[in-house]
N, C-alpha and C positions, 0 to 999 in steps of 0.2 A: 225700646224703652231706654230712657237716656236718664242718668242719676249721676249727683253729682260724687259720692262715694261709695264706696264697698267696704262696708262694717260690720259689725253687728249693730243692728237697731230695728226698728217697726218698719221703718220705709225698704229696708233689704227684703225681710219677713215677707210683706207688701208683694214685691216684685218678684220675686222667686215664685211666691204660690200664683199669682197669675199669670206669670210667665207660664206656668205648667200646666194648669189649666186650658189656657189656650190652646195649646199644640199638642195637648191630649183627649182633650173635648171638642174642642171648635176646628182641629188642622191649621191654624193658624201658621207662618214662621213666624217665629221671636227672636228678636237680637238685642242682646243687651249693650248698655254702651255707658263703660265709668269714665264719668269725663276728669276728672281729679286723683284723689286716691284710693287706695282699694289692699285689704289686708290678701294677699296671697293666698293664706291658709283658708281664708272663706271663700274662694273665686271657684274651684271645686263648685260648691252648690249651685254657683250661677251659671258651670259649664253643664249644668244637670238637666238645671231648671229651661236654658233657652238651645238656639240651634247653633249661636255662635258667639261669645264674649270681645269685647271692645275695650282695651285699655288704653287712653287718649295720654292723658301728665301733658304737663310744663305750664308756663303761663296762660294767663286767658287768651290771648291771640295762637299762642302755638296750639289749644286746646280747641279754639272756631277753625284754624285751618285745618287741624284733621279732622276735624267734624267735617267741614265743606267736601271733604275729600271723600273721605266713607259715606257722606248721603247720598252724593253724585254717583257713587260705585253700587250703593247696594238700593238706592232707588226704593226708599218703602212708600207703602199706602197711607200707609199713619205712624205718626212719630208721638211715642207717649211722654211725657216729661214729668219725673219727679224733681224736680230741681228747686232750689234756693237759690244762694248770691249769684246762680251763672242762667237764672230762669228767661232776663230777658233781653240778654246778649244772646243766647243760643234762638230764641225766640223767632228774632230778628231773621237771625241767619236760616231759619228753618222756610218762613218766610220768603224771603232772598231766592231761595230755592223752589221755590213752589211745591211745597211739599204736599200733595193731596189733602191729607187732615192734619192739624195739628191738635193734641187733646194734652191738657193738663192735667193733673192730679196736685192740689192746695191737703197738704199733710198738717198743719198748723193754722190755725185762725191768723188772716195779716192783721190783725191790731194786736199782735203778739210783737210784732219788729218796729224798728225803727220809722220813721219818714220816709229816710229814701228807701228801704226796703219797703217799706205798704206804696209808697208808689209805684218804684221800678215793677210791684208786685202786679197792683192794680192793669198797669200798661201793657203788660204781659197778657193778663185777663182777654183784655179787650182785643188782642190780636190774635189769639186761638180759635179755634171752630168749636171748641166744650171743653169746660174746667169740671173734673169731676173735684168734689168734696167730699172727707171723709167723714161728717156729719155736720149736724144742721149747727149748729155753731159757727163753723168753719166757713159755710154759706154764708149766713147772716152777717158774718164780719167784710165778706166782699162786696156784697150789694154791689153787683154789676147785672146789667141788662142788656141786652140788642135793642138798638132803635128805633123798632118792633114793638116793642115791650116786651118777645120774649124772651126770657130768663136763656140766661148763655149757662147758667151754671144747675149743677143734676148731684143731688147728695147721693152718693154710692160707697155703703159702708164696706170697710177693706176683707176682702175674705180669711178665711179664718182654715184650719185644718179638723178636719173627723175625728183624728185620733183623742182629742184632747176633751170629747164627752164623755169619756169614761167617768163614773160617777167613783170618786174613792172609796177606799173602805175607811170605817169611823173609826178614828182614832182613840187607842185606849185611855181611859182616864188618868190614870197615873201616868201617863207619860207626859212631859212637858210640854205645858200653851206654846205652841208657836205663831209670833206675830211673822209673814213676809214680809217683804217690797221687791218688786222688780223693778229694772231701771238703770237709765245712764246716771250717774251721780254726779249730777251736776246740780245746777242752783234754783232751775222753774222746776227741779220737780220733791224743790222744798223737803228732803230728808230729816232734816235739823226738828220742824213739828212732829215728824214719826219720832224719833228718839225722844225727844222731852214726853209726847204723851206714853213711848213704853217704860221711862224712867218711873213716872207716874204711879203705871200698871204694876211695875215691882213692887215698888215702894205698898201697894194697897193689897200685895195677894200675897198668903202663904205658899203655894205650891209653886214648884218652878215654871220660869218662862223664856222663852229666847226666841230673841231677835236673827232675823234672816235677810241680809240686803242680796241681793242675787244683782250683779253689773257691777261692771267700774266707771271711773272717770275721774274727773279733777279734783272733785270733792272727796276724794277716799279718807286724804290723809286728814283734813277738815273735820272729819265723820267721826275717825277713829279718835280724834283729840276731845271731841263733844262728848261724846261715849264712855271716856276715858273722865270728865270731869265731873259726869253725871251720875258715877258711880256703877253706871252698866257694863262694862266694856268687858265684863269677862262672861255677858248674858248674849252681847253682838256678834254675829257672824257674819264678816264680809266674804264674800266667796270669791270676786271677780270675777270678768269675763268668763264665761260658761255657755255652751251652744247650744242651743233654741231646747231641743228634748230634753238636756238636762236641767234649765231653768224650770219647765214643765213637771219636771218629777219631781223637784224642790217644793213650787207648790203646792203638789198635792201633797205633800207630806205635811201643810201648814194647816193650822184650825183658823187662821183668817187672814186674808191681805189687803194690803193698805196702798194705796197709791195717792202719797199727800199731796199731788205738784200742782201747782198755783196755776199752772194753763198747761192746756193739752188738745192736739187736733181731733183727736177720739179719745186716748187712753187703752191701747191694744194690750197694756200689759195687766189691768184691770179685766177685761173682755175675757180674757186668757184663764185667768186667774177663775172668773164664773162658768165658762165652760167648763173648768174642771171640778165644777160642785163644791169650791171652795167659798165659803161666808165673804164677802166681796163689801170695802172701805173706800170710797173715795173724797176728797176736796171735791166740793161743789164747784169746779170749773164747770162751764156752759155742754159742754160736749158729754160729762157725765150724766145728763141728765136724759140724754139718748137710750141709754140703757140701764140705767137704775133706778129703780121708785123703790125713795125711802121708806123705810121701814119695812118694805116687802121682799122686793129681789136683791135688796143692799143697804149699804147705810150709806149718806154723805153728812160730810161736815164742813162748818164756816171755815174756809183757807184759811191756815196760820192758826188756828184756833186750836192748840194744843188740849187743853181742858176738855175740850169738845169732844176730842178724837179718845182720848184718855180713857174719858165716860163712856166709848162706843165700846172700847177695846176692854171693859170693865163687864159690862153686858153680856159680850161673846161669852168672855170668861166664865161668868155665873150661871148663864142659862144658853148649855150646850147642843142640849135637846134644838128649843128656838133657833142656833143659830146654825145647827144642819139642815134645818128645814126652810131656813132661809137662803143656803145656797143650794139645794137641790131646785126652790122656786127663780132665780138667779140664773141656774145652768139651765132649766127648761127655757127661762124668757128671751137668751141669748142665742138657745138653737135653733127657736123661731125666727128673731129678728136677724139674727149672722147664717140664715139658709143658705144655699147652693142657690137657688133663686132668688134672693136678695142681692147677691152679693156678684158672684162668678159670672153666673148667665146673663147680666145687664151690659156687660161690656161689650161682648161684641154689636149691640144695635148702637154705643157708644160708638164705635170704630167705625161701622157701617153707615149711618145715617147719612143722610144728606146733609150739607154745609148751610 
């Protein structure tokens, strides 16, 4: 499984759990392989998760020559690829080699990047033996085919972990609304509408409320100055980077989460958020609609529509009853659709199949 960083993010999340899966369900070996950078302190999980970790660095040429090197040495059956800007240079070279299968994994809808990225993306597509997608979004935006007619591409939503259906306990009344967010704080995933609508939500309730960003990233200091002018900013908590279980426990301590971002390949930190019977908010990006039906299992709102969200985040509030019993309907609908047979046990006829 080859990636282009080792972070914290959904795509790490990703690949650690089926990394583990495989070689604890299926015998599978796993070898992971970062072809860029990679936080130290998380590399641990992925020496956990596979049989043996791969850390490549330097330029893109020095980073295809030890590729070339390590594939030639460890000879796999199938080379999995989460990758971005290095998806179809390694592509090439995986290629070049005759690697048995090559399978992709498309974590983002390409009409999320550039030209040359939905190209370079597309071309990439077309030279793999299956692109898996992490929902039907993500598909529809590649619209690629065999010249066959058929469909080279197979929606296989990301697996997900058990522990995290535990159903909370309900939170006392007197205790502070808390709104979440998880997430990297960057720019597509539009934090700026959550703030203005939970300014909103002050501004309209008596009792206390506070805001919870769980992630860092660029936008922090951004975040905290918006916050700060909006007259919230002693209702915000930025936590920063915090690791997978404790993001989880922050959750479930929240009466609802929101994940405003303007595009998303799934939305794993929404998914997360409903498995844990938490009242579940998202932007109507394409991929939320995989697993949210309004008004039932969640709410969505018109992206950017602060007002919108405002009004959502106003309803939790008021009719508390409704909104546990919308994320109890929420956690059931995603432990159906995010099963162990949805999700884990499709891969290996991915891996196996014929080309």
């Amino acid at each position: 499984m080859l990636l282009e960083d080792w972070c914290i993010g959904g795509t790490e999340e990703y690949v650690s759990r089926l990394a583990d899966y495989l070689r604890r369900r299926e015998s599978f070996e796993v070898y992971i392989v970062v072809l860029r950078r990679w936080d130290a302190n998380l590399l641990p999980k992925a020496a956990d998760a596979a049989d043996a970790v791969y850390c490549l660095g330097g330029s893109l040429s020095e980073r295809l020559r030890k590729l070339h090197r390590l594939t030639r040495r460890l000879a796999p059956d199938v080379c999995h690829c989460h990758l971005y800007s290095s998806l179809l240079p390694v592509t090439l070279l995986l290629r070049a080699l005759r690697v048995p299968r090559i399978v992709t994994t498309l974590h983002m809808p390409v009409t999320a990047w550039n030209w040359r990225r939905r190209m370079s993306t597309r071309l990439a597509a077309a030279l793999v033996d299956r692109v898996v997608c992490n929902s039907s979004a993500v598909a529809q935006s590649l619209d690629h085919s065999h010249p066959d007619g058929q469909r080279k591409s197979i929606v296989v939503p990301p697996p997900f972990s058990p522990f995290q259906t535990a159903l909370p306990t309900a939170r006392e009344v007197a205790s502070p609304f808390v709104v979440s967010g998880c997430g990297r704080l960057s720019p597509e995933k539009d934090w700026q509408t959550l703030l203005h609508a939970f300014s909103k939500l002050h501004s309209q309730v008596d009792g206390p409320v506070r805001l919870v960003l769980v992630g860092n990233g660029p936008l922090e200091e951004t975040l905290r100055r918006l916050a700060a002018e909006l007259g919230i900013g002693d209702f915000v908590t930025f936590t920063g980077a915090v690791a997978h279980p404790e993001a989880m426990a922050m959750l479930r301590q929240s009466d609802v989460s929101v994940l405003p971002s303007r595009f998303e390949g799934l939305g794993m930190a929404a998914i997360e958020a409903m498995q844990c019977g938490v009242p579940t908010i998202t932007a109507d990006f394409e991929a939320s609609a995989d697993f949210i039906e309004h008004n039932v299992t969640g709410h969505r709102f018109p992206r950017g529509d602060s007002e919108s969200l405002a009004d959502l985040l106003l309803w939790h509030y008021r009719n508390p009853k409704d909104s546990r019993a919308m994320g109890r309907r929420g956690q059931d609908a995603v432990a159906k659709q995010y099963s162990e047979e949805n999700t884990f046990a499709r891969y290996p006829s991915v891996y196996l199949e014929k080309a």
